[in-house]
C-alpha positions, 0 to 999 in steps of 0.5 A: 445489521453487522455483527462485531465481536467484542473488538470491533473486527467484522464477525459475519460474512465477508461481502467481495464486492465491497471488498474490490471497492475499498481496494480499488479506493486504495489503490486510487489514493495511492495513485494520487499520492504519487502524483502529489510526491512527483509535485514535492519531488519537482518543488511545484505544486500540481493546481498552480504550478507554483515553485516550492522547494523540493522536500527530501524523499526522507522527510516525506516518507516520514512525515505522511506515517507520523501525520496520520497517526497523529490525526487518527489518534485524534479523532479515534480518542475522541469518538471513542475514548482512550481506554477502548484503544487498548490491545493486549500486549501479543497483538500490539507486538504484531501491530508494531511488527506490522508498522516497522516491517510493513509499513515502514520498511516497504515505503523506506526500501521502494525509495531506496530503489528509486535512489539506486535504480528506477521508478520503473525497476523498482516497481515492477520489482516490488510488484512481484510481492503477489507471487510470494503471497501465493507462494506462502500461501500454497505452502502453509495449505491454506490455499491451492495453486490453481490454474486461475491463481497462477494465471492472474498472479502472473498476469498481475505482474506482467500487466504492471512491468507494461505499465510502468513502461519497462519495455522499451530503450532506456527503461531498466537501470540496473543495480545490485543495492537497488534491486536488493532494496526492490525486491525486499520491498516486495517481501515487505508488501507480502508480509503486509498483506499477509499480517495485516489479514491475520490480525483484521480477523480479530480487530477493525481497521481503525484499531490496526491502522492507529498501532501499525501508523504509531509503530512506524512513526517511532520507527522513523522518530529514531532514524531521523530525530525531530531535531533534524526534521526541524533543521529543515526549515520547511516553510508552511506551504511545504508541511502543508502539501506534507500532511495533504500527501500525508492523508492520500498516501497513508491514511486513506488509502491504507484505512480502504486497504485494511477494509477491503482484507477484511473481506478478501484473502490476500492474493485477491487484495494484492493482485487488485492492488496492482491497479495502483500503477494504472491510476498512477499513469492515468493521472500523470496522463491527465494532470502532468501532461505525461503521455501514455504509450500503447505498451502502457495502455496494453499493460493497464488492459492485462492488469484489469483482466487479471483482477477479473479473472481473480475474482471469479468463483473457483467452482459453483458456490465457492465464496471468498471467506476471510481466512482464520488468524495463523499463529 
């Protein structure tokens, strides 16, 4: 039987195995979710191909964090009451901390990217996110820069600029604001991973995803008020496919992201993470009919070795241990 502290967070030994799972569980789900947004961007739905006006970029970045937190909020005070939701006010800061320039800003910033540059550019840019883990890492001691670390980090993101197809004619559209708005992203992702873990030490997922999907709903409440989400006149097929993209992109996947860091350290979560462009490509293969050139295939094999060299034991006996929270 598990044991919990007082606050639900896990209090006994971390299992790796379960946390690659929940891991690649996330990252599938997110692999789903980009297909669903290409459908909304397109204004088709994926079964039928029926028409459907685009929905903006803005409205669905929006929508798929308020939707959540809506449900979980839901189902949470429900299950459990009101009253053992509450956190203290420091670690509800941090939440917050981790919803707005977590949550948000990277969602808000990839887009962003794609706007001024490419799917492919800002990809492989915010993928770079597994080297500033590292090197935060390395330089708060908490961690050493071995051969094994460096090699897979590196081969993370290789592994991902290949997948995503930026080799090749025509692939990387250059631009200042967008490959700022890129990396920044991939400064938002690290901060993520980071923070996330510190504060899954202290309270389970649940409690972290409810306050992280809360912060980044009023976030987005202010940059665009429910007033102009009104103006939209989205028709109910439309916030239909919004709350369904809402529970693979946000909900799902970061209640199994949040799982698999209670149980790994951060490097290890954000190098398996990478396997979010492979489903993304895989899926298109298989549902939009797009097709996989061998550099893609080459990338996907590089990403997978990366992912099992990163798990392997440093040394005989070397466990994966959940790190204490940084202050």
């Amino acid at each position: 039987m598990k044991e919990r502290d007082g606050r639900g967070a896990l209090a006994n030994k971390p299992h790796p195995i379960r946390g690659y799972a929940y891991i690649v569980a996330a990252t599938f789900s997110w692999g789903v979710a980009a297909v669903l947004g290409r459908a909304a961007f397109t204004g088709r739905l994926l079964p039928s191909g029926t028409a459907l006006a685009p929905i903006d970029p803005l409205i669905l970045s929006q929508s798929r964090t308020s939707f959540s937190f809506v449900v979980l909020a839901v189902v949470l005070g429900w299950r459990r009451g009101w009253n053992r939701l509450r956190v203290p006010g420091a670690d509800l800061g941090k939440m917050a901390l981790l919803g707005v320039l977590g949550v948000a800003a990277s969602n808000y910033l990839y887009y962003l990217a794609i706007q001024k540059t490419s799917v492919a550019t800002a990809i492989v840019l915010q993928y770079t996110a597994p080297v500033l883990v590292l090197l935060y890492m390395v330089a708060r001691g908490i961690q050493t820069a071995t051969i094994q670390r460096v090699l897979a980090v590196c081969l993370a993101v290789a592994g991902s600029a290949l997948a995503i197809g930026v080799v090749g004619p025509g692939t990387l559209q250059l631009n200042r604001v967008g490959v700022a708005a890129a990396l920044l992203a991939a400064v938002s992702f690290a901060f993520y991973n980071i923070t996330a873990h510190q504060i899954l030490t202290r309270y389970d997922r649940w409690i972290v995803l409810l306050y992280t999907t809360l912060a980044a709903s009023a976030f987005w409440m202010v940059v665009n008020p429910p007033w102009k989400l009104l103006a939209a006149h989205y028709s109910g097929l439309q916030w239909g496919l919004l709350l369904v993209f809402a529970m693979f992109s946000s909900l799902l996947p970061f209640s199994f992201y949040f799982a698999g860091l209670q149980h790994l350290e951060p490097t290890r979560a954000i190098v398996s993470s990478c396997m979010e462009p492979v489903f993304s490509i895989v899926l298109a293969a298989i549902l939009l009919g797009e097709v996989v050139r061998p550099v893609q295939a080459l990338g996907i094999v590089v990403v997978l070795a990366a992912i099992v060299i990163v798990q392997l034991p440093e040394q005989a006996g070397e466990e994966c241990a959940v790190v204490e929270p940084i202050e």
